[in-house]
N, C-alpha and C positions, 0 to 999 in steps of 0.2 A: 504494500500500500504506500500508494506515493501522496504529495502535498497534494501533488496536481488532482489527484481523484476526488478529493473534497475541496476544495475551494472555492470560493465563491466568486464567478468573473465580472459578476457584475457590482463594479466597486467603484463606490463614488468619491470623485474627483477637486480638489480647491489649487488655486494657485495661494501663493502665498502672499501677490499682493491683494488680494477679497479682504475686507473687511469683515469684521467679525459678525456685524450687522447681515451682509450677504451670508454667511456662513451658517448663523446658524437659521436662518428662514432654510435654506437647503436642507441641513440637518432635519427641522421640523417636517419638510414638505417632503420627505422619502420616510420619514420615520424611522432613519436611523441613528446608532450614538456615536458614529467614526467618519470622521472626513481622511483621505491620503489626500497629503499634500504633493507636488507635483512639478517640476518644471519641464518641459514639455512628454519627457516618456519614462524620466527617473523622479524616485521617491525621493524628494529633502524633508519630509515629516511628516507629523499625523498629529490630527488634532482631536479633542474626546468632548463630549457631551459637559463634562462636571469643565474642562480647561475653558469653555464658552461661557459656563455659568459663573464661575471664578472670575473672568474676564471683564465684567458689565457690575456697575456700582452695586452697590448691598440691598437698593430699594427694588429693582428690576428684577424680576422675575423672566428672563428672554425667554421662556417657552411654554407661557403661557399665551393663550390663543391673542391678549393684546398686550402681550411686553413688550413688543417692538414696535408701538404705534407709537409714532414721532421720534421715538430715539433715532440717534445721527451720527455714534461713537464713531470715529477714523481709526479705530486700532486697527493692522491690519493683523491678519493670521499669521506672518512671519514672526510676528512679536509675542506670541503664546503657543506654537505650536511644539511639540518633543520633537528635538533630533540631537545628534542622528540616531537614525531609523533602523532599528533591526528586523532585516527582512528574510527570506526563506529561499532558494529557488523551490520552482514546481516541483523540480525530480527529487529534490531530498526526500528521506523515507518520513512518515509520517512521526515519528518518534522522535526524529531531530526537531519538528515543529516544535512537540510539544515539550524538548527537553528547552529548550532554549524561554517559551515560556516559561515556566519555570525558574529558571537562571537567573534570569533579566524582570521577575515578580509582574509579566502583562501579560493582557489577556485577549492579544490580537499581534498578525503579523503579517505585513503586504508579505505579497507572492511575486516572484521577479522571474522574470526567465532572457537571460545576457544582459541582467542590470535594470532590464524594462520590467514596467510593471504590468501584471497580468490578474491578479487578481488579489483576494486577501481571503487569512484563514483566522477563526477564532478560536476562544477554549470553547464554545457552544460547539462548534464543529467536531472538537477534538473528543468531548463529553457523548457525542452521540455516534463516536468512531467505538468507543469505548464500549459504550452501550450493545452498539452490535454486535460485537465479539463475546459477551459475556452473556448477555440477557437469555432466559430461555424461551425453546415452544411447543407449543402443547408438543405430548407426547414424548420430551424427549429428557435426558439425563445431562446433568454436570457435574463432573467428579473433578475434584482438586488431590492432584496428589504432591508430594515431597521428596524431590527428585536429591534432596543433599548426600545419602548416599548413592547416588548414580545409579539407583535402580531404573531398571530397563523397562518404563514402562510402554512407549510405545508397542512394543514386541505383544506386550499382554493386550492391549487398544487391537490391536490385527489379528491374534488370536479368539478374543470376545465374537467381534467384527464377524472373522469365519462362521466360529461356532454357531452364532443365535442368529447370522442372517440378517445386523442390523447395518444402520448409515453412521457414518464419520463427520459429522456436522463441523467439528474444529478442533484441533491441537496446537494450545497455546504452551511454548515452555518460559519463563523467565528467571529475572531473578531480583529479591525482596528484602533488605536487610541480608544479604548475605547468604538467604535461604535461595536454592534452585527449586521452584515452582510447575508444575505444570498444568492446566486447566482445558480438560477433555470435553467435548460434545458430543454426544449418542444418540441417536432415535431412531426406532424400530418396534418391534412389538418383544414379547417376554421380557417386560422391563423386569419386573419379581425377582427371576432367575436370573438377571444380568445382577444387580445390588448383590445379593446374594453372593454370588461366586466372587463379586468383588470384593465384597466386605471376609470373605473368605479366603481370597487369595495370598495373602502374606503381605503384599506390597503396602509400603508406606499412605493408607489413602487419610487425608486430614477429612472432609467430608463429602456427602454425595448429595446431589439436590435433586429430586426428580419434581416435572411440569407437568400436570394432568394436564390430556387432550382439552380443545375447546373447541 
């Protein structure tokens, strides 16, 4: 899984000399909280919902439906906006997006490809990357096992697999605090008999979740 698979291309745009006044009528009028800044096809910054609100005196409210009626402020957006900008290429795997979030405590990152910018990815994205890999469905099994003595579980996943005639939904392995992880998906029919022989089988399993059919 690469950036480029989740990312959103449709990412909207400020130069930096807009005032903040244009800026955030924009913001309001797409309903978003993230503007990239811009000089013609490279990213020099990004600017955020709360950086606009920050921006405009203590009595203004700017997003409400009439904060901005008659206001005239000249700040332009080069003058509040964060840089420089940490951005991502597409091709990076998706785990370097989300390490780098992380790193750097934000929770959005243009997407570049040869420097241009091409789209942006957030933690929402990253959260619902997350989600799909873990989440279950009807019908089917999650087993987390504890791979820190290097037990072999794949081998026993192909054996099961064989045996009962079921599907390989997903094999995640990682690693957690220094524990090696791995997090199985199953679904098939005899799930009974599948727990069973697992919780039987020797192997390290920490626990099993099964999803009734819906």
């Amino acid at each position: 899984m690469i950036v480029g698979m989740y990312m959103n291309k449709n990412v909207k745009i400020i130069s930096p000399e807009t005032s903040i006044v244009e800026a955030t009528k924009k913001m309001f009028q797409h309903k978003i909280r993230r503007l990239v800044v811009t000089t013609g096809e490279s990213v020099v910054g990004i600017v955020c919902h709360r950086d606009l609100v920050n921006a405009f005196p203590d009595h203004i409210n700017p997003f409400s439906v009439f904060g901005l009626e008659g206001v005239t402020l000249t700040t332009k957006i080069q003058e509040i906006m964060k840089h420089p900008v940490i951005t991502v290429d597409l091709n990076e795997p998706i785990e370097q997006a989300a390490g780098l979030m992380i790193k750097h405590r934000i929770g959005v990152l243009p997407v570049t490809s040869k420097g241009k910018l091409v789209g942006i990815i957030t933690e929402s994205d990253i959260f619902r990357i997350v989600n799909n890999l873990f989440s279950g469905e009807g019908g089917s099994i999650r087993i987390t096992f504890d791979l820190s003595e290097n037990d072999n579980v794949f081998a026993l996943v192909i054996d099961i697999i064989q045996e009962f005639g079921i599907d390989l939904v997903s094999f995640i392995s990682f690693y957690d605090k220094g524990r090696r992880m791995a997090v199985v998906r199953i679904r098939g029919g005899q799930t009974q008999k599948v727990i069973d022989e697992l919780w039987e089988s020797g192997h390290p399993i920490m626990n099993i979740i099964g999803y009734d059919n819906v």
